[in-house]
C-alpha positions as CSV (number, residue, x, y, z in Angstrom):
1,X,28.8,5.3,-12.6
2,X,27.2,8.5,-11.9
3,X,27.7,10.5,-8.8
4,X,24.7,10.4,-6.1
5,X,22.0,13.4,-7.0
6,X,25.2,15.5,-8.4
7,X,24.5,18.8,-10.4
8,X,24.0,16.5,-13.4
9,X,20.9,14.2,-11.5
10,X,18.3,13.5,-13.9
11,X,19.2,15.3,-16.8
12,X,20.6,12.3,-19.1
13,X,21.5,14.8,-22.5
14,X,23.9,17.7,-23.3
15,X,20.8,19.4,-24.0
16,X,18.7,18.5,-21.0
17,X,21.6,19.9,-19.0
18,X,21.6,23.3,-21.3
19,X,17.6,23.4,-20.7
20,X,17.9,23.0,-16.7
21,X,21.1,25.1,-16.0
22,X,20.3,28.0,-17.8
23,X,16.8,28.2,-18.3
24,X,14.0,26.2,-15.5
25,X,16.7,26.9,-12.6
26,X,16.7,30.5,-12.4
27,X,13.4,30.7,-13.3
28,X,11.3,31.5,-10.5
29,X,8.4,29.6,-8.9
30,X,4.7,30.4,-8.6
31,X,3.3,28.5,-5.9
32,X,-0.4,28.7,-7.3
33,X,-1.6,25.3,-4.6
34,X,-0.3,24.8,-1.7
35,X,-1.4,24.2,2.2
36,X,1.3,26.6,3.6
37,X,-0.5,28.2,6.7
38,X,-0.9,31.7,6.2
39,X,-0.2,32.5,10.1
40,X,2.7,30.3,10.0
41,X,3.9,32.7,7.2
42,X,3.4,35.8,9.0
43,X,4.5,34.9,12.3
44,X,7.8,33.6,11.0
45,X,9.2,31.8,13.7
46,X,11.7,29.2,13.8
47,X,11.6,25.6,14.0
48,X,12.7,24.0,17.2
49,X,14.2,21.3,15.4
50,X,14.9,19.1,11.8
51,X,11.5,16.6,13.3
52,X,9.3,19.5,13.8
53,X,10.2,21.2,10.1
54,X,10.1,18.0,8.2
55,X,7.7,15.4,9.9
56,X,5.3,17.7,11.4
57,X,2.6,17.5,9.2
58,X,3.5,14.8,6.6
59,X,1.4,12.2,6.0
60,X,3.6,11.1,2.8
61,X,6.4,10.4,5.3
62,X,4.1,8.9,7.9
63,X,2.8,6.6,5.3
64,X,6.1,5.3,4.7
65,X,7.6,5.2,8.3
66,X,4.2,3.0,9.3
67,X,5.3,0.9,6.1
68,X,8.5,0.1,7.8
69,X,6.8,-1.1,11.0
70,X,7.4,1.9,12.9
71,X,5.2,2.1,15.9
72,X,2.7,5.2,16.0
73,X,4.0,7.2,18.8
74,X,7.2,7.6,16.6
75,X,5.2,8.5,13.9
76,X,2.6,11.0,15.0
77,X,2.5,9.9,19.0
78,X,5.0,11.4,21.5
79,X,8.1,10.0,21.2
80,X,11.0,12.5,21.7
81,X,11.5,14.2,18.3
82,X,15.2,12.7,18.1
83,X,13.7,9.4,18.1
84,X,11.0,10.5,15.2
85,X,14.2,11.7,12.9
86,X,16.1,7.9,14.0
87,X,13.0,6.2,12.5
88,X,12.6,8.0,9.6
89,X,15.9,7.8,8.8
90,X,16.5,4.1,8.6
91,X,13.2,4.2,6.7
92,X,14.6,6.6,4.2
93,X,17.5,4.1,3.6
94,X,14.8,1.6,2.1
95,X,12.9,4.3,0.2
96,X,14.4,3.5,-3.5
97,X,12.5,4.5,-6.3
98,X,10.3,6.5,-4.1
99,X,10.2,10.2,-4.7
100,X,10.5,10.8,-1.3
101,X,14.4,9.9,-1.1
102,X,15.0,12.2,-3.9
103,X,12.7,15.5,-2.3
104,X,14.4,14.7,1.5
105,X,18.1,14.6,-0.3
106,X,17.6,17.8,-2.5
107,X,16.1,19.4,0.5
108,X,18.9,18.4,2.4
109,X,21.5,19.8,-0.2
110,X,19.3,23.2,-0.8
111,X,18.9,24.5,2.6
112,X,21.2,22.3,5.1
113,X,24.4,22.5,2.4
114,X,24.6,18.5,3.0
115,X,25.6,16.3,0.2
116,X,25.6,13.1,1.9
117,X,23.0,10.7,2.7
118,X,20.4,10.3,5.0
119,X,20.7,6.7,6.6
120,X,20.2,5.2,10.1
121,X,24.5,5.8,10.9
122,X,24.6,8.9,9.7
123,X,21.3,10.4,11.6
124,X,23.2,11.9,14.3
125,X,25.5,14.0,12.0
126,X,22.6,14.9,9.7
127,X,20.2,15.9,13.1
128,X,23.0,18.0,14.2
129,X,23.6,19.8,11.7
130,X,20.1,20.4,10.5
131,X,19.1,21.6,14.2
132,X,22.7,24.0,14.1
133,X,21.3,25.1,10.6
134,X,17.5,25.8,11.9
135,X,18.7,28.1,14.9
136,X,19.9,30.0,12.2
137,X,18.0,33.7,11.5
138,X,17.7,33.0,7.4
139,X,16.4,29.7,7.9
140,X,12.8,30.6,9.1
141,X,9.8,30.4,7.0
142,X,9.7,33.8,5.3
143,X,13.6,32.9,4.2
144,X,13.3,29.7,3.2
145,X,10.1,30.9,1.0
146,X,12.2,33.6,-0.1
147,X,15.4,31.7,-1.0
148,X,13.6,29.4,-3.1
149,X,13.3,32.3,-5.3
150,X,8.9,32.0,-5.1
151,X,7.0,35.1,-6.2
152,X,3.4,34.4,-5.4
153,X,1.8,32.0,-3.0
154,X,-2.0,31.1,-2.9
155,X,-3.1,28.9,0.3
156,X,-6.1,27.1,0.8
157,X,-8.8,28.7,2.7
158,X,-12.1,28.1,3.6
159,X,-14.9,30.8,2.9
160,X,-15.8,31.0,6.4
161,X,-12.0,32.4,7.2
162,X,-11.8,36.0,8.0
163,X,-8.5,36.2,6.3
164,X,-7.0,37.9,8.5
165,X,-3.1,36.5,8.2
166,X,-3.6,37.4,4.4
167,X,-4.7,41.0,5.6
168,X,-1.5,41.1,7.9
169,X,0.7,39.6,5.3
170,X,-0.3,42.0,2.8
171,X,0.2,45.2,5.1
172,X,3.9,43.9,5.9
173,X,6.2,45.8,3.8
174,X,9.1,43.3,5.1
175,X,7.9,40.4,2.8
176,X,8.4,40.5,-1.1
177,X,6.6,37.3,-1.9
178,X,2.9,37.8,-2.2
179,X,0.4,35.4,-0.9
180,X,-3.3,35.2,-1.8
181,X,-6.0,33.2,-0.4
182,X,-7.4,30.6,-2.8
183,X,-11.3,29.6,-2.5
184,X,-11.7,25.8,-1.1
185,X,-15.6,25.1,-0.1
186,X,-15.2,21.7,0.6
187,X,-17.4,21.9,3.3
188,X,-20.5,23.9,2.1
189,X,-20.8,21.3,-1.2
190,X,-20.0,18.1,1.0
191,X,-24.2,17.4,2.5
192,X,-23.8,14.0,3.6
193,X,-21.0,15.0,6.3
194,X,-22.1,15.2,10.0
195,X,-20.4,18.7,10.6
196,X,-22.4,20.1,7.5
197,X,-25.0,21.8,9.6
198,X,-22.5,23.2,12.0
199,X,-20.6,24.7,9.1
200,X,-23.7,26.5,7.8
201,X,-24.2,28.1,11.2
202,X,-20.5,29.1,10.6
203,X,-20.9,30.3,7.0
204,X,-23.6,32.2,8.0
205,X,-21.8,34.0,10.8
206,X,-19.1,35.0,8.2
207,X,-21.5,36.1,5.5
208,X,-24.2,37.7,8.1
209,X,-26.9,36.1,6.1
210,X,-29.5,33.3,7.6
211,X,-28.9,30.5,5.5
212,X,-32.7,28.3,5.7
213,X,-32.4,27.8,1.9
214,X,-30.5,26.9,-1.2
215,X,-30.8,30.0,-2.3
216,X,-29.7,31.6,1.0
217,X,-26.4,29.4,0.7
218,X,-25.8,30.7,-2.7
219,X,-26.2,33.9,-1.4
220,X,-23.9,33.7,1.6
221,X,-21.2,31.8,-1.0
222,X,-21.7,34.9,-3.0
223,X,-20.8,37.3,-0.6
224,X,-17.8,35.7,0.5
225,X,-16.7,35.3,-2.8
226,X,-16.5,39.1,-3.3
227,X,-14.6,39.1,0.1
228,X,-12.1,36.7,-1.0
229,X,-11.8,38.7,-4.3
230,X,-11.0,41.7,-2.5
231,X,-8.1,40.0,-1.1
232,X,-6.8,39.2,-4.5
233,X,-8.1,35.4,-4.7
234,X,-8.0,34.0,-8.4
235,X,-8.5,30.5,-7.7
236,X,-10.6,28.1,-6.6
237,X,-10.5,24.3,-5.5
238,X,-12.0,21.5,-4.8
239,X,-11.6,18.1,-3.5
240,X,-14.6,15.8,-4.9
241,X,-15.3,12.6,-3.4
242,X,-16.8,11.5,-6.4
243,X,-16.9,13.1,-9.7
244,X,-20.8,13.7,-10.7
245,X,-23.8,15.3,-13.2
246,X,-26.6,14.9,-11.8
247,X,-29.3,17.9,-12.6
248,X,-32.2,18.3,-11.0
249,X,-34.7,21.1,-10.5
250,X,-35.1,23.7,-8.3
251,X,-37.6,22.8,-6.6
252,X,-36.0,19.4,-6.2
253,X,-32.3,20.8,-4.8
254,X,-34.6,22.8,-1.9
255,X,-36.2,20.1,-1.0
256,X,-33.3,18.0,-0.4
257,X,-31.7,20.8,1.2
258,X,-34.8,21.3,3.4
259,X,-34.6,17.4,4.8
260,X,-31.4,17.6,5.7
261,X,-32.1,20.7,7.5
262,X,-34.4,18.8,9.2
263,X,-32.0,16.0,10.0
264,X,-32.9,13.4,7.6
265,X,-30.5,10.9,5.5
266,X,-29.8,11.7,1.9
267,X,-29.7,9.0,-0.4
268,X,-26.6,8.9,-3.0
269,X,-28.7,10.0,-6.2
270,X,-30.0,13.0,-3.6
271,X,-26.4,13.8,-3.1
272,X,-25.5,14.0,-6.1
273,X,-28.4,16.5,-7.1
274,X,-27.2,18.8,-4.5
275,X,-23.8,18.6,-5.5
276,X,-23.9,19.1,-9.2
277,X,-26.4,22.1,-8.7
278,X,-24.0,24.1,-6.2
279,X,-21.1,23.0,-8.3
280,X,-23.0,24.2,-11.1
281,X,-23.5,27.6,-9.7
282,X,-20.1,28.2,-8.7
283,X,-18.7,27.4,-11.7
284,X,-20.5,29.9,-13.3
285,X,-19.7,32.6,-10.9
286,X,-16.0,31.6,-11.7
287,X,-16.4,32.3,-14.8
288,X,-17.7,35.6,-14.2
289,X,-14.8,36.3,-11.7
290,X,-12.3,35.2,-13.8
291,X,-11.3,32.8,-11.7
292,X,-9.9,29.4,-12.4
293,X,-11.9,26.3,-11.3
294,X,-9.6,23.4,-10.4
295,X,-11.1,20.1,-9.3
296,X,-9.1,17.5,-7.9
297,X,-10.7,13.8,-8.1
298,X,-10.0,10.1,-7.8
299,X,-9.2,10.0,-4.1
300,X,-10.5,7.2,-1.7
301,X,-10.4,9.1,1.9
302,X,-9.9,7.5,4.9
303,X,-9.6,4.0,4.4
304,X,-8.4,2.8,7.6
305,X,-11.7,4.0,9.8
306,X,-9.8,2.3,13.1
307,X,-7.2,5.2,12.2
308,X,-9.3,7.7,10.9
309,X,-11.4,8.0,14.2
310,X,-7.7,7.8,16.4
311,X,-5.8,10.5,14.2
312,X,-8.3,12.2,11.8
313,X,-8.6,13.1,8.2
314,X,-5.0,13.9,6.2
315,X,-2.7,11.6,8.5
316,X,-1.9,8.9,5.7
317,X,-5.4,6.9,5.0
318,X,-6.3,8.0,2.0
319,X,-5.7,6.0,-1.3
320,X,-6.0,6.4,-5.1
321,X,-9.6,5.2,-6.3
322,X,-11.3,4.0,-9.5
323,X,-10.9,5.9,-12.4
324,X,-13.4,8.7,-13.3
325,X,-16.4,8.1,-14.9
326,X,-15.5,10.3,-18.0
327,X,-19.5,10.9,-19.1
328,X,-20.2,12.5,-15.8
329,X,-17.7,14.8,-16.2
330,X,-18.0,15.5,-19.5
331,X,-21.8,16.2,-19.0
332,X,-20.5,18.3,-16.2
333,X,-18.5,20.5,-18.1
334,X,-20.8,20.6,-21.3
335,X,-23.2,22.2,-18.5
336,X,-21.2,25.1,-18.3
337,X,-20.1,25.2,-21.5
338,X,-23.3,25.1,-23.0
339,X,-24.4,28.7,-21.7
340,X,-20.7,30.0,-22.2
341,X,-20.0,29.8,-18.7
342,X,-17.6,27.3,-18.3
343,X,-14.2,29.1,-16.1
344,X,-11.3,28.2,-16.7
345,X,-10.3,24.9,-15.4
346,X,-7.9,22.0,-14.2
347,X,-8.4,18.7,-14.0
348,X,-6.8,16.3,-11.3
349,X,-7.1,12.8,-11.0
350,X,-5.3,10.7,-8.5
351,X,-6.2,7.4,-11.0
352,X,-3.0,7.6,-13.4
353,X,-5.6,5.5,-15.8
354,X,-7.2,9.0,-16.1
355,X,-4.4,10.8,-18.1
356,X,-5.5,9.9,-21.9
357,X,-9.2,10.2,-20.6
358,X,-8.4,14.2,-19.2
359,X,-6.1,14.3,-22.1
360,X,-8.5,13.8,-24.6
361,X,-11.8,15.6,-23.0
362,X,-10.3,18.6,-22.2
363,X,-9.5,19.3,-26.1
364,X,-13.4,19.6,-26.8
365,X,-13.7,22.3,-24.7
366,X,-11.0,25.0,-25.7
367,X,-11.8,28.2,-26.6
368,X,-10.4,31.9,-27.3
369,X,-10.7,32.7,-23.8
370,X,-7.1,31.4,-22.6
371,X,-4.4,29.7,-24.0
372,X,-4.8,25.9,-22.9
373,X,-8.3,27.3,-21.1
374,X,-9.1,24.0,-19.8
375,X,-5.9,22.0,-18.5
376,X,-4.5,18.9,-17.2
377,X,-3.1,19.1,-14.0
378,X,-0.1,18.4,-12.9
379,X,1.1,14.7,-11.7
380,X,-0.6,14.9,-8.3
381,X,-0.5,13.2,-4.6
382,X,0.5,9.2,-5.4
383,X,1.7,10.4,-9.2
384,X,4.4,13.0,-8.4
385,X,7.0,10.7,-9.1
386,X,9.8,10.7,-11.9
387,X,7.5,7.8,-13.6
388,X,4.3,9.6,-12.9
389,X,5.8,13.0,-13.7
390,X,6.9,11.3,-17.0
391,X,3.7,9.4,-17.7
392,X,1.2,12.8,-16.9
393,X,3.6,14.7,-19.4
394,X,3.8,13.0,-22.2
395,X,0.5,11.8,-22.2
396,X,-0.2,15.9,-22.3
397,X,2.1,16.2,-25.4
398,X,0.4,13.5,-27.1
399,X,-3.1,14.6,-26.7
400,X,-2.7,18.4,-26.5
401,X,-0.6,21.5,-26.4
402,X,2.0,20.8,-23.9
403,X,3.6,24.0,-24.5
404,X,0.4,25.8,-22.8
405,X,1.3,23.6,-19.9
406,X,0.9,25.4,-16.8
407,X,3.7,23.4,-14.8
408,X,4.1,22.5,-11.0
409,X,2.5,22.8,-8.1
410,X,3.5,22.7,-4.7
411,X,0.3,20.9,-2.9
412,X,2.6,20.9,0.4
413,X,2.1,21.9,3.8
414,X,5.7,21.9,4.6
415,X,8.3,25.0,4.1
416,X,11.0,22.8,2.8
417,X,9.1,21.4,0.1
418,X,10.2,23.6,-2.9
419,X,12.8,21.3,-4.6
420,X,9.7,19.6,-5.9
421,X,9.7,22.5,-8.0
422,X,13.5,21.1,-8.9
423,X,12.7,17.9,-9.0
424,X,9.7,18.3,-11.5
425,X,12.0,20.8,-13.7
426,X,15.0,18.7,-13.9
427,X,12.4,15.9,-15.5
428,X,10.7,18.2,-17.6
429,X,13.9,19.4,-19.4
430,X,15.4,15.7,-19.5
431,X,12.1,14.7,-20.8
432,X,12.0,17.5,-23.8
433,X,16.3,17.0,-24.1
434,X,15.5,13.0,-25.0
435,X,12.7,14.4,-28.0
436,X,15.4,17.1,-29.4
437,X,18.4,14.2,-29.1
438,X,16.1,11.8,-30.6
439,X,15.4,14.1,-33.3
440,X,11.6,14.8,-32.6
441,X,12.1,18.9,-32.1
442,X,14.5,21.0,-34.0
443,X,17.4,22.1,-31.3
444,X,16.4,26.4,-31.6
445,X,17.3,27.7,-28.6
446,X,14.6,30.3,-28.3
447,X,11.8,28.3,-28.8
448,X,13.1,25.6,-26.4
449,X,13.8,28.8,-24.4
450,X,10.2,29.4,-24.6
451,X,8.9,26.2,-23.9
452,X,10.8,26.0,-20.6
453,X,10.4,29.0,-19.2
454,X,6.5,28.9,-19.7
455,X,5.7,25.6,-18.6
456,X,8.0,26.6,-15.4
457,X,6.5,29.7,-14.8
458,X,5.1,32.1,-17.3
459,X,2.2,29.9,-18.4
460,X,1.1,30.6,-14.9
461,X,1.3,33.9,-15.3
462,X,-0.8,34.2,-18.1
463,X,-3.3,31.9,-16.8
464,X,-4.3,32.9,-13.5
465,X,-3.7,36.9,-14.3
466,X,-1.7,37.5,-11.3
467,X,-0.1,41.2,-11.2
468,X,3.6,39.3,-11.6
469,X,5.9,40.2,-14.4
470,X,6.9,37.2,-16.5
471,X,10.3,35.9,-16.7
472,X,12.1,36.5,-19.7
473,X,11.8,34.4,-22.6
């Protein structure tokens, strides 16, 4: 029998273990998504206590706890904080197979030095020393960024923000790791929601520019674009409802824009016309940025609306949806492509049946531009677990060039989160380990080398364009 997550964990092969120890785990970690909060980051200050730093936030953990019949004020109500870590620990106990036990019990061993595990008896040892651990100097957010050995960090910002905790950040001499905005405009694409028309007055504040019309959107989208470039954005995001190619005219787009101006209901096919011709537009401003586009899809939001109107959007309602309809999407991209304006992009999908789909589209659109210009994303949200991790990979190896592979995210609004990055590594090497044992790759250490190393970090590099030196390979 194996020891419990010991150095060895995951990594089944002489040669997996080779691949981990010496080559993904000192490689550093390039945080290119993530919901870290840039203020959060600059004010630095420490957590009052293990509940505050690990369940403050988490919807994946919330999910689970309200899965074990825990009742709501322990979960995101006001129950003492002790009480929060008592529940989640005797839920953690029943967590098998979940990634969840895996993240909270590296987590524990990387920052907290504990080696144990986290159960309903042992809460009170693992709460004190957690809390003793916290009050400690080195273990506030800047540290624990910094001792996960993380060299560039891009948040997820809106492009109303005036961005000015990146603007702090990046005038403090005292912090090594860089961290960029990243463009999210949700809100500006998204017509049908009631807060639209507040958000334009909002928009419209930031980019000093009247927005009446399409055009005046694009406008105002345009200028805060070059805003976010000058604070050293690369990336963009978005997080589609629905995944859509719907062109329409001009004429057409400004007068749906006009109605609901005016306060009128959009139809779906009206919707979708709006959407695809701002999509559309930005796209091809990415591409003339150099930025990269990355769309995440296949998410059903909200889907407990009693909940939704008690606690709110991201608090544990959402749920994988149907697969993506693979012609719109393709007809979406062609759109780009067709005028050689297609940006570099990833593709998410929360719907596992999506991988050969992605796997397979994004090969008819590769070009000289980039190596792997148009990628698969990492497993994401409901698929970052060692099967989806698996699945998502070797699908890529199948279909494509998995050695362009531009690794892990983070997609994490907590500070403790970065043993995903471990996590994802140690599968990733046990995963290429089984094809060299099996006798599917030639064992040559410096292309293996290679391979590691970029998928961990250098691919990123050389993707994005970030002023970072790449790790040796």
């Amino acid at each position: 029998m194996k020891q419990f997550m010991d150095k060895q964990f995951l990594l089944e092969s002489e040669t997996a273990q080779n691949l981990y120890h010496n080559y993904a785990a000192p490689t550093p970690i390039l945080d290119y998504h993530c919901h870290l909060n840039p203020r959060e980051i600059y004010e630095n200050q420490p957590f009052p206590n293990i509940t505050e730093a690990w369940l403050g936030g988490d919807h994946y953990k919330w999910r689970q706890m309200r899965s074990n019949g825990v009742d709501e004020s322990a979960v995101t109500g006001n129950a003492p904080a002790r009480e929060k870590f008592q529940k989640w620990a005797e839920t953690l106990e029943k967590l098998i197979g979940n990634p969840l036990y895996h993240w909270s019990h590296l987590e524990l061993q990387r920052f907290f030095g504990y080696n144990g595990h986290l159960c309903g008896e042992t809460a009170q040892e693992v709460w004190e020393l957690c809390n003793e651990k916290l009050a400690q100097p080195d273990m506030r957010p800047r540290s624990l960024i910094q001792k996960s050995n993380v060299t560039l960090i891009c948040t997820t910002d809106d492009p109303a923000d005036a961005l000015m905790w990146h603007e702090k950040l990046q005038a403090d001499p005292d912090f090594d790791v860089r961290v960029l905005p990243a463009w999210r405009p949700d809100a500006a694409l998204n017509i049908e929601k009631p807060a639209f028309l507040e958000y334009l007055q909002r928009l419209s504040k930031a980019a000093h520019i009247d927005i009446k019309t399409p055009d005046d959107l694009k406008a105002a989208l345009l200028k805060r674009m070059e805003f976010f470039r000058a604070h050293g954005c690369r990336v963009s995001d978005h997080g589609l409802d629905d995944v859509c190619c719907a062109p329409a005219s001009e004429a057409r787009v400004k007068e749906i824009f006009a109605k609901r101006l005016a306060g009128g209901e959009l139809t779906a096919p009206e919707i979708a016309q709006y959407k695809t011709a701002l999509l559309l537009f930005l796209g091809k401003e990415y591409h003339r940025f150099n930025w990269v586009m990355q769309l995440h899809f296949g998410c059903m939001r909200n889907a407990n609306s009693r909940m939704f109107s008690r606690l709110g959007p991201d608090s544990g309602f959402d749920c994988i949806g149907n697969s993506a309809p693979a012609a719109q999407l393709t007809d979406f991209l062609n759109a780009l492509d067709v005028t050689d304006e297609l940006p570099k992009t990833i593709l998410y999908s929360l719907n596992p049946a999506d991988d050969a789909v992605i796997g397979a589209m994004i090969g008819c659109f590769q070009n000289s531009e980039a190596a792997g210009k148009i990628q698969q994303g990492s497993a994401w949200w409901f698929n970052d677990h060692k099967t989806g991790m698996i699945r998502q990979m070797t699908s890529l190896a199948n279909l494509g060039v998995f050695g362009n592979f531009v690794g892990m995210l983070t997609d994490s609004r907590s500070f403790l989160s970065y043993p995903r990055h471990e996590y994802f590594r140690r599968i990733l090497c046990n995963l290429i380990g089984g094809w060299v044992e099996n006798g599917e790759y030639p064992y040559d250490e410096k292309a293996l080398k290679k391979l590691i190393k970029g998928i961990c970090y250098n691919n990123a590099v050389n993707y994005f364009g970030f002023d970072l030196a790449k790790d040796p390979a």
